[in-house]
C-alpha positions in Angstrom: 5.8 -44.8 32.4 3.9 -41.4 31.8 4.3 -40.4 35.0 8.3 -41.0 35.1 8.5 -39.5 31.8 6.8 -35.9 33.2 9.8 -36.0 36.4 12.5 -36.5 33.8 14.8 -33.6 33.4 16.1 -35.4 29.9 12.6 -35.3 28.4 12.1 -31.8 29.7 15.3 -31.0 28.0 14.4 -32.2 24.6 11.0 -30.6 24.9 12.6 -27.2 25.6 15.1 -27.1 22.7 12.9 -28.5 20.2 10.5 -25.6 21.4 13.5 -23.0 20.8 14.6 -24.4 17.7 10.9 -24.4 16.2 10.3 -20.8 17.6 13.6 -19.8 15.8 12.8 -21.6 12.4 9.4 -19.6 12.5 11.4 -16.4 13.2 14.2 -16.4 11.3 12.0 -18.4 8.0 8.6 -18.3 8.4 7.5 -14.5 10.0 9.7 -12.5 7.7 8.3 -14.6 4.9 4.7 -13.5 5.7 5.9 -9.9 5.9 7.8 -9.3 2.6 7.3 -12.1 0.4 5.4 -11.8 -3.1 1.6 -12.1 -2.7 -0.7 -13.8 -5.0 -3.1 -11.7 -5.9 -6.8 -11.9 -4.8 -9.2 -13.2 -7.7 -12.5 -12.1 -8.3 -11.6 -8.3 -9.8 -13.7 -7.2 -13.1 -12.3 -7.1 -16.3 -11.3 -4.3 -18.3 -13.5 -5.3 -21.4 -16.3 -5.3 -19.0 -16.1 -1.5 -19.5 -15.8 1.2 -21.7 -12.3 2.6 -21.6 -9.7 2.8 -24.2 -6.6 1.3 -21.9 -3.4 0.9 -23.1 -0.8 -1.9 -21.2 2.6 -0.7 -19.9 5.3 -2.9 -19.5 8.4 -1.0 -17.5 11.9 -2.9 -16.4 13.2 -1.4 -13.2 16.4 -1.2 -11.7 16.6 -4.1 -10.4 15.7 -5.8 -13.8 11.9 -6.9 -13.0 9.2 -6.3 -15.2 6.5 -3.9 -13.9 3.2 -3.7 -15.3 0.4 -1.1 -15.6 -2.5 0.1 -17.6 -2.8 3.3 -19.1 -6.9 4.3 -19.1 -8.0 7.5 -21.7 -10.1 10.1 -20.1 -13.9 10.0 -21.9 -13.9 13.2 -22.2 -13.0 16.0 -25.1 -11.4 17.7 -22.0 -8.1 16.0 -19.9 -8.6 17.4 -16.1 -5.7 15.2 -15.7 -4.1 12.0 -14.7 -4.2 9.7 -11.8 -1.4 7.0 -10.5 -3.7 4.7 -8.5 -1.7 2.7 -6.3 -3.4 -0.8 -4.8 -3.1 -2.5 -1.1 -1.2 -5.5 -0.2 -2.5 -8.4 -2.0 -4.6 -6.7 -4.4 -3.6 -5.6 -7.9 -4.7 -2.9 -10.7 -7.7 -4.3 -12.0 -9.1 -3.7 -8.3 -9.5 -0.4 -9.5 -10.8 -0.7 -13.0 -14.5 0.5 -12.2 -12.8 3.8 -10.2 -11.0 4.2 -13.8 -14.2 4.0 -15.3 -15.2 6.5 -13.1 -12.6 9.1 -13.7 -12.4 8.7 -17.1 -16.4 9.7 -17.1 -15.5 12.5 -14.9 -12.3 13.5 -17.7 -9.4 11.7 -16.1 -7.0 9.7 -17.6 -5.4 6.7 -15.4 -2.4 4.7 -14.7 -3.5 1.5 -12.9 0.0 0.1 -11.5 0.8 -3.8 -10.4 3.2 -3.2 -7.4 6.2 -5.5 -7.6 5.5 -8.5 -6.2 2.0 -8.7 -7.1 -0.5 -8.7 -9.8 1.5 -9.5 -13.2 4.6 -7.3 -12.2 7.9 -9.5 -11.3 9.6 -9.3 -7.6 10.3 -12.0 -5.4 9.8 -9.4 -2.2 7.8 -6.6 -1.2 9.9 -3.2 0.2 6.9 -1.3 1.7 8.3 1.9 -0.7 12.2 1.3 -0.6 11.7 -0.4 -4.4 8.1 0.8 -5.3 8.9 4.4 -5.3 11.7 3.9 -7.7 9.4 2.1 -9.5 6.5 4.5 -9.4 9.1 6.9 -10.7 9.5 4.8 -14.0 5.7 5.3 -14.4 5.9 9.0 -14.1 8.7 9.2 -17.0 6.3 7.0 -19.3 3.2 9.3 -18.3 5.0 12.5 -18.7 7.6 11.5 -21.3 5.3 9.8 -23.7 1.6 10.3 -22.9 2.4 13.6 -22.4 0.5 13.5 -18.8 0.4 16.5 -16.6 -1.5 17.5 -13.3 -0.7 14.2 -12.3 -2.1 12.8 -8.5 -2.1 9.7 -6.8 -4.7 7.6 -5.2 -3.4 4.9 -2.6 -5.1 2.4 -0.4 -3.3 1.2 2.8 0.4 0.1 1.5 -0.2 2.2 -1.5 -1.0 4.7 0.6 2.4 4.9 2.2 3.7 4.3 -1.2 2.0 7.2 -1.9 2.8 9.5 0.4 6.4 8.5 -0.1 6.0 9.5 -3.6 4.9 12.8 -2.6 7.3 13.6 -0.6 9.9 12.5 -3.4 8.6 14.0 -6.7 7.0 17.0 -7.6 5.7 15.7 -10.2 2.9 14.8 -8.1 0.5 17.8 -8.0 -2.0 16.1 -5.5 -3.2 13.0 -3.6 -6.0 11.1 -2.5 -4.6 8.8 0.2 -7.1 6.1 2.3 -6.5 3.9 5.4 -2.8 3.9 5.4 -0.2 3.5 8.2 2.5 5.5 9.8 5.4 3.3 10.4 6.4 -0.3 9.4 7.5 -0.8 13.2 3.9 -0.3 14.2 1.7 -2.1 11.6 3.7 -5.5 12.1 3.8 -5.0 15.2 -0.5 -4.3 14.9 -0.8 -7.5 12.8 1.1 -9.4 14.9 -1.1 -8.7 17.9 -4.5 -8.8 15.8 -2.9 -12.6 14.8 -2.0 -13.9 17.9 -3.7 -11.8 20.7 -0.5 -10.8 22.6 2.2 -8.8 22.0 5.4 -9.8 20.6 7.7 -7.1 21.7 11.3 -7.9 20.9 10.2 -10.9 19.3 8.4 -8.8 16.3 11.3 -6.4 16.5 14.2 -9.7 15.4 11.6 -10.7 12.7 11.4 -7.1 11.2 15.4 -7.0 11.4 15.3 -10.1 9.7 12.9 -8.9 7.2 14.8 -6.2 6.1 17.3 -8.6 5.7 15.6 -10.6 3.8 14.5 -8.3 1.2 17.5 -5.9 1.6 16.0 -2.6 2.1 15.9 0.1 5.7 13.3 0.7 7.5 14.4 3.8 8.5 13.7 5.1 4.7 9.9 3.8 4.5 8.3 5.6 7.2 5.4 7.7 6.0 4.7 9.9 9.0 8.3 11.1 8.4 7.1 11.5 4.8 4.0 13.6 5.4 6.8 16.2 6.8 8.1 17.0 2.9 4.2 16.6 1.5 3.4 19.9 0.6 0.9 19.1 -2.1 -3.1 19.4 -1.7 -4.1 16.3 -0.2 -7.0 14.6 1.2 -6.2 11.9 3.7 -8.9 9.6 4.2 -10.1 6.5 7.1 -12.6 4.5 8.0 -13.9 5.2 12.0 -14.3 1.5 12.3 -10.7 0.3 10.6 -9.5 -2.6 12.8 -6.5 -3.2 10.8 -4.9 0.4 10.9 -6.3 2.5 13.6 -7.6 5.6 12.7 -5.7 7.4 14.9 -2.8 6.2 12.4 -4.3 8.4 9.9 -4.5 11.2 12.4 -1.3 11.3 12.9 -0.6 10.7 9.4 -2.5 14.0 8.8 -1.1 16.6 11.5 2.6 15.7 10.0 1.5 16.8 6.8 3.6 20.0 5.7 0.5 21.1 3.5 -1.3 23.8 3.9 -4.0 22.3 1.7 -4.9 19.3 3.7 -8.3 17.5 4.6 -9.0 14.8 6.9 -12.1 12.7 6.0 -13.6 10.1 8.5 -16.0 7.8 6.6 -18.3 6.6 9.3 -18.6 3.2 10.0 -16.4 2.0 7.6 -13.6 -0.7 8.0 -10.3 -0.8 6.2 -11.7 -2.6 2.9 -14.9 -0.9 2.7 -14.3 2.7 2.2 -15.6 3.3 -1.1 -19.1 1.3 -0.4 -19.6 2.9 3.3 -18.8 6.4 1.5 -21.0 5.8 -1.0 -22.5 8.9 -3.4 -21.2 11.2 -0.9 -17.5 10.6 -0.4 -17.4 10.3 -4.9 -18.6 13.8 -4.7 -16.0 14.8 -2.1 -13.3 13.0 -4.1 -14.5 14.7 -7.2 -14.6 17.9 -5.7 -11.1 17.9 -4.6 -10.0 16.6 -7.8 -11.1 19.5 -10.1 -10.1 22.0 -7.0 -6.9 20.4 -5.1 
């Protein structure tokens, strides 16, 4: 019966099509799902009571009519050097950075920790990769300037909020400087990367229908989230920043990332043996000095 079954061009038939339909359900559904929908956030990040800062919560409403949420964090200082946007990864949220606040507000800094929509406590169903979050970020940058008064304002991104950030740059002058780490230089090529890392083999045109059908999805272009093009208007001081051993986003991402800049006042720091989570711990002592350098000179 097994055997007749394998020489039967009915069964074969079936097989096929169910295989089709299957591979377009996890297409058209499932892969642009895993690209832009809203992540729940990792657990497991201190708290800010754990910590001497005076904070104060932000609650914006963007365009789109979703609540955003940040924390505002005093400098410790009699002395503001300024203030820093610090912009999270995918999956992560602000209170990721709560000891870095700590840190800056030792070192006279205030800070504006920032849940990216989609994540954290902020509202969003999807995740634009910069077409929303700049907007956003721009709401945060009225409240800082308009009433906290905030100048000499920088940004410090990690891999999405990296892009984010550069995007930012490149969009508002507000933005004196940046610290940017481990970030990407077009959406294209990091699905594309993760695709590969997930399955072993490349996707090609495959990866190429789920990104159209991404965008789709969460109804913004591609074409308007590409940081590399982005470096191009960043004419700020900024220090871009990536681990040698990153196996998520190549270094050589970075690289490029760094020769598009249109600053004059750029720096490219490798971090030795460090992968794309560990940047701060692998850096240790010496990359807080470098950071802190650059923030009281950028």
């Amino acid at each position: 019966m097994i055997w007749k079954r394998l020489f039967n061009w009915k069964f074969w038939r079936w097989v096929l099509l169910s295989f089709v339909l299957l591979l377009f359900i996890f297409l058209h559904f499932l892969a642009p799902s895993l690209i832009v929908s809203k992540r729940a956030s990792r657990t497991g990040y201190p708290s800010v009571t754990d910590y001497s800062l005076n904070v104060d919560t932000l609650i914006l409403e963007s365009h789109d009519g979703h609540k955003l949420y940040g924390l505002w964090c005093d400098a410790n200082t009699p002395e503001v050097q300024g203030t820093i946007l610090m912009i999270h990864g995918i999956g992560s949220c602000k209170d990721h950075f709560i000891p870095k606040a700590q840190w800056l507000a030792n070192n006279g800094f205030n800070s504006v920790l920032v849940d990216l929509r989609g994540h954290g406590m902020s509202e969003g169903e999807y995740i634009t990769y910069g077409f929303n979050e700049v907007p956003d970020l721009k709401l945060f940058l009225d409240c800082m300037t308009l009433h906290h008064h905030a100048n000499n304002i920088g940004v410090w991104g990690q891999s999405l909020g990296g892009a984010i950030g550069l995007q930012l740059m490149a969009a508002d002058d507000r933005v004196k400087f940046g610290i940017i780490e481990s970030t990407y230089c077009t959406f294209d090529e990091v699905v594309h990367d993760y695709s590969y890392r997930m399955f072993g083999v490349p996707l090609g045109w495959l990866n190429d229908y789920v990104i159209w059908r991404a965008q789709s999805v969460a109804q913004f272009d591609k074409t308007n989230i590409n940081p590399e093009e982005a470096c191009k208007k960043v004419h700020q001081p900024i220090l871009l920043v990536h681990g040698t051993a990153d196996d998520r986003i190549d270094i050589t991402y970075g690289k490029r990332n760094f020769n598009a800049l249109a600053s004059e006042n750029k720096e490219f720091v490798q971090i030795e043996g460090a992968n794309h989570v560990n940047v701060w711990e692998v850096g240790g002592e010496t990359y807080n000095k470098k950071c802190l350098e650059f923030l009281n000179n950028p």
